[in-house]
C-alpha angles and dihedrals in degrees: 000000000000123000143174125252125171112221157136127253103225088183149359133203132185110250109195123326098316117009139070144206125219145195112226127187119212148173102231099047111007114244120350131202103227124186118218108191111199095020103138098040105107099240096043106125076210091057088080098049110049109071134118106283106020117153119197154097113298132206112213144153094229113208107192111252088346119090109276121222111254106208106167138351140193117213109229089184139012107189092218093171091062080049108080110020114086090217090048099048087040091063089031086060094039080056099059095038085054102035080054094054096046093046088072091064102053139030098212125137090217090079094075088046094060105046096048081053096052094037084050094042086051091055098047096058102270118142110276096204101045081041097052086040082058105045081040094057087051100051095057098068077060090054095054087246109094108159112232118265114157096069137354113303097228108036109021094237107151093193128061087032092168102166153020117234127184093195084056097047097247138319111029120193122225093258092066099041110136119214103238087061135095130232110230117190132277091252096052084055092046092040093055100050082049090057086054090061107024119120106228094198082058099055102128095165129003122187122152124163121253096250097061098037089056087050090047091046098045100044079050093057089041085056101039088047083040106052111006111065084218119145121186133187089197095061083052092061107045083054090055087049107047079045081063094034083062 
């Protein structure tokens, strides 16, 4: 029986001379493995449809943790605008690697939510790297290792917070402060609890100077090195490039 799903494809790989198999994320069952026989073959309706990124309503026949058979799909979006810039499809890519690690540790449907925000917010011209901070700070309460952000992680002290520290666990008071760490300013401490309870869907306007956004992205990297076990290929290149970029 063949049913309708809306999704994501995360990856594809080639699967003999002329299939695939992807994985599909999706918000009725998580991410499903499809198979989408002739693929690859140029005049294949299913050759469109079955790349890397590609959000829309599938039409599969869905076999329970087996790999379910893909038959037809319809493209809601094409992010066209990530498309074609190298920054925007880097951080795009970074997103559903991630997207694809973090979903084996939790079955939410949130998830799903998110990562269609962000993916819609980078093509419209929204900042990749303060999105994917975003989306990067969120799914960290999904991994068990959300950093502290309502007081100082070591003391409790809710007042004087002056830094974040990834070693600490999160916001650190002046009192803690150890002396190998850096203040950051204030906005930096107030812009990255906002990032914890913003609606992406929501963002309206989004400018945040250079400086804040490089000491949120790079305590984000610490933590994740720090607590999540997580290793990306995709974070690695966006480092290299923004190495070139420079």
């Amino acid at each position: 029986m063949i049913e309708q799903v809306e999704g994501i494809i995360l990856n594809e790989k080639s699967y003999g001379e002329t299939s695939k198999i992807v994985n599909l994320l999706t918000k009725e069952y998580g991410i499903i493995g499809l198979m989408a026989k002739g693929a690859k073959q140029m005049k294949s309706p299913l050759r469109s449809v079955t790349g890397k990124l590609t959000y829309g309503k599938f039409y599969i026949i869905y076999k329970k943790d087996k790999l379910s058979l893909l038959t037809n799909a319809d493209v809601l979006h094409y992010f066209k605008e990530i498309k074609r810039d190298i920054d925007r499809i880097s951080y795009a890519s970074f997103l559903l690697e991630l997207t694809e690690q973090v979903s084996r540790h939790t079955d939410s449907h949130a998830l799903y939510d998110l990562l269609i925000s962000a993916l819609i917010k980078i093509d419209e011209g929204f900042d990749p790297m303060v999105i994917t901070n975003i989306i990067e700070l969120k799914y960290l309460d999904f991994l068990g290792v959300m950093p502290i952000l309502d007081g100082c992680a070591i003391c409790g002290n809710q007042t004087g917070i002056v830094t974040l520290s990834s070693s600490s666990g999160g916001y650190v008071c002046k009192h803690c402060l150890k002396q190998q760490e850096h203040i950051v300013d204030i906005k930096v401490i107030k812009l990255i609890r906002m990032f914890y309870y913003v609606d992406i869907a929501k963002i309206e306007k989004l400018e945040i100077k250079p400086l804040y956004k490089h000491q949120i992205n790079t305590f984000l990297d610490e933590y994740y090195d720090r607590y999540t076990g997580l290793y990306l290929k995709s974070k690695d290149f966006i480092k290299n490039l923004h190495k070139i970029i420079k």
